[in-house]
C-alpha positions in Angstrom: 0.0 0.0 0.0 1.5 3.5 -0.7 2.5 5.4 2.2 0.1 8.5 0.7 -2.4 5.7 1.3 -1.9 4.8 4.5 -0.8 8.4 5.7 -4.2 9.9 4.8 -6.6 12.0 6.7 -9.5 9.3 7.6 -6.3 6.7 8.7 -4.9 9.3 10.9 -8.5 9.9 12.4 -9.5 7.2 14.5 -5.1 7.2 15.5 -6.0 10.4 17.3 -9.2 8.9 18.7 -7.0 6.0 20.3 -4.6 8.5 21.7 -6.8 10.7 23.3 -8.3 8.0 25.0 -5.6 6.2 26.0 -3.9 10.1 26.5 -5.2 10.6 29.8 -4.0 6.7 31.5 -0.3 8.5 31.2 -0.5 9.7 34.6 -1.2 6.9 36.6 1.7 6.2 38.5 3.5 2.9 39.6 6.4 1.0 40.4 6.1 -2.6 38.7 4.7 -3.7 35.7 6.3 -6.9 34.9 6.4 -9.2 31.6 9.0 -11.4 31.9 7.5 -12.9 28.1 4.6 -15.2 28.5 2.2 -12.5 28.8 2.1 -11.6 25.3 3.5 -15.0 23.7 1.4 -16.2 21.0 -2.3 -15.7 21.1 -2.3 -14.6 24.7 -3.6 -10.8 24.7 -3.9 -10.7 20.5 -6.5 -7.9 19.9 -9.2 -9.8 18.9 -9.7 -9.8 14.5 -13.8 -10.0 14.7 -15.5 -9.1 17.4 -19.3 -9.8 15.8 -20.5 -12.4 13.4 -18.2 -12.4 10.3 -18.0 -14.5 7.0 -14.1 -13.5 6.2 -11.7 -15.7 7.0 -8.6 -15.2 9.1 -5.4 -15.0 7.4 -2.7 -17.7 8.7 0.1 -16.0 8.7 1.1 -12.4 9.8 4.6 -10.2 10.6 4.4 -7.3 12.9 7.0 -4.6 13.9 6.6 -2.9 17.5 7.7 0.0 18.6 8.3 0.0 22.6 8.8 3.0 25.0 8.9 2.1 28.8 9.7 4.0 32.1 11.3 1.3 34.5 13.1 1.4 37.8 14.1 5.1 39.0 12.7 6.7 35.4 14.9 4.7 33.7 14.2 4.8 30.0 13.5 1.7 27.8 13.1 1.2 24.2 12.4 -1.5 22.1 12.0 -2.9 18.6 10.4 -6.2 17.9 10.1 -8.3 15.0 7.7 -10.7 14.8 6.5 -13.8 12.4 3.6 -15.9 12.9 3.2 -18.8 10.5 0.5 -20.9 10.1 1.7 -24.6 9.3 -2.1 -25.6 9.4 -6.0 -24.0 9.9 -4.7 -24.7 13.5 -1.6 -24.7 14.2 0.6 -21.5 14.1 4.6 -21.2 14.8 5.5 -17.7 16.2 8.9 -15.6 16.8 10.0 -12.6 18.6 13.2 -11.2 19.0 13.4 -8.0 20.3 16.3 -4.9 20.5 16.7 -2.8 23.5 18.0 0.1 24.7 18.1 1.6 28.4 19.5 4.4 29.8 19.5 5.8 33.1 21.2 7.8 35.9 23.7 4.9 36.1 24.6 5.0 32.2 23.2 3.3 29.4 23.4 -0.5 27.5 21.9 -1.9 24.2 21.4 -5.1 22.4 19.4 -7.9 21.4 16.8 -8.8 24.3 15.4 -12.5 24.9 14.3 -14.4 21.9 10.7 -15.9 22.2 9.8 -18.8 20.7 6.4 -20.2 21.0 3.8 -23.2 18.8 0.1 -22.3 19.3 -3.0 -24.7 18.6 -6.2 -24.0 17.8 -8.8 -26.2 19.9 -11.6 -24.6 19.1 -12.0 -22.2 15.9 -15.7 -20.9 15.4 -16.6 -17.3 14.6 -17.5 -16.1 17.9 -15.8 -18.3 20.1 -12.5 -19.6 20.1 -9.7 -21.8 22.3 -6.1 -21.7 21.9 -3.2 -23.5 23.8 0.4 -22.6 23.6 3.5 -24.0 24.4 6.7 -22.4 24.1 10.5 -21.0 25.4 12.3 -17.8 26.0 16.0 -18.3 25.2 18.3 -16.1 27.4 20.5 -13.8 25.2 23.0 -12.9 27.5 24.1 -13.7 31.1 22.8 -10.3 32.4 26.0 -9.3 33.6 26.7 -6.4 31.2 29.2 -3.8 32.7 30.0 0.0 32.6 33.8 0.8 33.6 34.0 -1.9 35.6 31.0 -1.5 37.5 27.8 -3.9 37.0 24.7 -2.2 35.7 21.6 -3.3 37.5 19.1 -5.3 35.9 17.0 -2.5 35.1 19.9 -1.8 32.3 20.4 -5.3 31.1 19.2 -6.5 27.8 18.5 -10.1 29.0 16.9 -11.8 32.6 19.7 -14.2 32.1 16.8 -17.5 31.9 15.6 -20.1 29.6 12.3 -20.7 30.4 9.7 -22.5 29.5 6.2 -20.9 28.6 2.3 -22.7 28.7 -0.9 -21.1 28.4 -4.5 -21.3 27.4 -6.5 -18.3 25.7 -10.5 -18.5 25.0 -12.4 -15.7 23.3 -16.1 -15.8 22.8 -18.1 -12.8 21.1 -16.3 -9.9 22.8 -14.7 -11.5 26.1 -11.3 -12.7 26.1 -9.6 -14.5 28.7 -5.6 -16.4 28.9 -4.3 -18.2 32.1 -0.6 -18.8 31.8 2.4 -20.6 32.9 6.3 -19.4 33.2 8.9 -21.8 34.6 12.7 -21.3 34.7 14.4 -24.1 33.4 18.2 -22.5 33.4 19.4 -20.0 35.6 22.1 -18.3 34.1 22.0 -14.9 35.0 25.8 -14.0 36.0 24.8 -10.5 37.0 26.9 -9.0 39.7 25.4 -5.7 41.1 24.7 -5.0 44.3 24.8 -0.9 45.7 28.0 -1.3 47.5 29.8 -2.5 44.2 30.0 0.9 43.2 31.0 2.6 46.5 33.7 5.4 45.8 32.1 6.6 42.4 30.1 9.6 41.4 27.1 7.7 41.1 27.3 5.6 44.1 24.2 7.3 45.6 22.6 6.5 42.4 23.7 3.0 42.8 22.0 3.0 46.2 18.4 2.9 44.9 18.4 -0.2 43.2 17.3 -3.7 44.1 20.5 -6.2 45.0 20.7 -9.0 41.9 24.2 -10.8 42.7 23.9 -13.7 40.5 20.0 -13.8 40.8 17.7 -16.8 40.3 14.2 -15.9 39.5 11.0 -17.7 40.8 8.2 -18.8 38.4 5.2 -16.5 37.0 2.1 -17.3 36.8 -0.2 -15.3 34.7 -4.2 -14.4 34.2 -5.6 -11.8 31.8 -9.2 -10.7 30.9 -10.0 -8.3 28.1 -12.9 -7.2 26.2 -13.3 -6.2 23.0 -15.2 -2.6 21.6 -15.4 -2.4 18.0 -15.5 1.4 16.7 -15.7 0.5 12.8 -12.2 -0.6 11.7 -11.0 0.7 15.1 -11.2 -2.4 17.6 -10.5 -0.7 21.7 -9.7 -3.8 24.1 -9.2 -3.0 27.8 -8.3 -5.5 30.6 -6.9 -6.3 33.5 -3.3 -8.4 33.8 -2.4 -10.0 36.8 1.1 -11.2 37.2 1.5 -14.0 40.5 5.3 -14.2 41.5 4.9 -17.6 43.1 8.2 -17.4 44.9 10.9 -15.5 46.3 14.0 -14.5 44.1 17.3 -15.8 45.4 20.7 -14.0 45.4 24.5 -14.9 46.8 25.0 -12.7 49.9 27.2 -10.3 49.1 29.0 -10.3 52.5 29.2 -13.9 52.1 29.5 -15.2 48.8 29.4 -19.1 49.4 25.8 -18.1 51.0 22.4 -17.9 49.2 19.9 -15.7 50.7 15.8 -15.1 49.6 15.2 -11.9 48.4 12.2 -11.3 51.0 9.1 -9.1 49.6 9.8 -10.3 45.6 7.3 -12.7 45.5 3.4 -11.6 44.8 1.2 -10.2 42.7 1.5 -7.8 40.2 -1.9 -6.1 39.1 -2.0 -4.2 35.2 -4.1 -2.3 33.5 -3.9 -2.8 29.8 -5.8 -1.1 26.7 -5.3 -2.7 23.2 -5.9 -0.9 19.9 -6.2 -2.4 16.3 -7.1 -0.4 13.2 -7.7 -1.9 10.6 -6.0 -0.1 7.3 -7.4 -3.2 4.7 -7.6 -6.5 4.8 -3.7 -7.2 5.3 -2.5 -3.9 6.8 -3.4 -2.6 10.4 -2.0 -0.3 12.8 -1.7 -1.3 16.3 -0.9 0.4 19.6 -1.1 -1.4 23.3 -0.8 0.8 27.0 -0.1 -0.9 30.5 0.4 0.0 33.8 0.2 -1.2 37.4 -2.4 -0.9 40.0 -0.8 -2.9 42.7 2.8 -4.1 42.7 5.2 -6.2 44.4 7.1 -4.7 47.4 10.8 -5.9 45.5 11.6 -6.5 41.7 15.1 -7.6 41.5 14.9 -8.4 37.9 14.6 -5.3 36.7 11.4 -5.6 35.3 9.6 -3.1 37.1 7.5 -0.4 34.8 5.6 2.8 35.7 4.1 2.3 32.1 4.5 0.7 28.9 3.2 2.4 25.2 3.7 0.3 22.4 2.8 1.0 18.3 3.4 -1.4 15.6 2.6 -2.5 12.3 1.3 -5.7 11.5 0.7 -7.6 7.6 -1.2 -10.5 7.5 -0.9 -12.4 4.4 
């Protein structure tokens, strides 16, 4: 389609219409919103394609770009760009990939590079036109050991491009008519995060102070998410609004080696719990192949400590998506 096309006045329209009403969510403030990747693996909170009775068919395959911007721990600032492909092998049955590239910076410094891969198969149990089941099954590879430095000094986890885990990812999404809902299932099957900060490791510098205000991570070992999500669906013409809740359930406490005694391994006590979202989806639809797409979150109740750096006070996302 040619960018005049897609750039005109009634596609920019119901753009504005989104933004206004997502606008005023900005100011909500919080201290954790966490997606450590099953959340939006496969089918789990897709903006539903027909909301109402429809005769066209969905098409099988699809790639999407997303645009990410993110305030995390101490207004730390977090972009991303993600690729993604979703093939369908069968009617069914769908392959999907992710790989996203982030960027951080902060009043520690900055980092960059290629975030967790995500890797998931999806199956469709039940495919009717207003009601729908999907299960998926799937793995986050860890990119890196999470131990990226600055002069010396290990960055927290808020600036590292990778939680340092391969873990495996499960969940179930049903949809009928409007209502959506996705129960899910994160489990570290690796720990490999080598990361080594904790706030005395940068005693004696300028930004020791700084330094201060972050969690403790000395080689950390995560717990396991568990994950339940509820949305429904408002169709506006070609513009489709989907607001919903995310809980996130921490279903342990986060380990790390005491610093004051490295052959020790303590608990890392108030990082286990829930994590409460508010999400709004958008999807307008530009034809039958093109659509623009833009997704807001934010926390309502948070967990007391978030050693993996996964905390946000928001998340705004915009992408571009083909299906073909």
């Amino acid at each position: 389609m040619p960018l005049t096309t897609m750039c005109s006045k009634n596609v920019l329209r119901p753009i504005y219409i989104t933004a206004l009403l997502i606008g005023p969510l900005l100011d909500v403030q919080g201290q954790g919103c966490s997606d450590a990747g099953v959340c939006t693996a496969g089918p789990i909170g897709e903006v539903t394609l027909h909301t109402d009775s429809s005769t066209t068919a969905e098409p099988r395959h699809f790639a999407r770009l997303t645009f990410s911007y993110a305030i995390g721990e101490r207004s730390t600032t977090i972009l991303q760009v993600v690729p993604e492909v979703s093939i369908g092998a069968t009617e069914r049955l769908s392959f999907q990939v992710k790989v996203p590239s982030i960027s951080v910076s902060g009043d520690l410094g900055s980092n960059s590079g290629l975030g967790d891969p995500v890797l998931t198969a999806s199956y469709q149990f039940i495919r009717k036109d207003q009601e729908r089941l999907d299960g998926l099954v799937g793995v986050k590879l860890n990119s890196g050991d999470a131990n990226t430095q600055l002069d010396g000094r290990p960055l927290p986890m808020p600036y590292q491009t990778s939680l340092g885990t391969t873990d495996l990812l499960l969940g179930i999404s049903y949809r009928w008519k409007r209502w959506s809902a996705a129960v899910a299932y994160q489990h570290v099957l690796v720990q490999d995060n080598r990361n080594g900060f904790f706030p005395s490791s940068w005693a004696g510098s300028a930004d020791s102070t700084a330094a201060a205000g972050y969690f403790g991570s000395l080689l950390l070992e995560r717990a396991n998410d568990a994950v339940v999500r509820a949305q429904y669906a408002v169709p506006l013409g070609r513009l489709i609004l989907q607001p919903g809740l995310l809980a996130i359930m921490h279903l342990g406490e986060d380990t790390q080696l005491n610093s004051a005694d490295l052959t020790q391994r303590v608990a890392i006590s108030g990082s286990e719990g829930l994590t409460l979202n508010l999400t709004v989806d958008a999807r307008y639809k530009l034809s039958d192949s093109w659509a623009i797409e833009a997704a807001y979150g934010s926390p309502l109740v948070v967990r007391e400590v978030r050693p993996d750096g996964l905390t946000r006070a928001m998340v705004l996302n915009l992408g571009l998506r083909y299906s073909f």
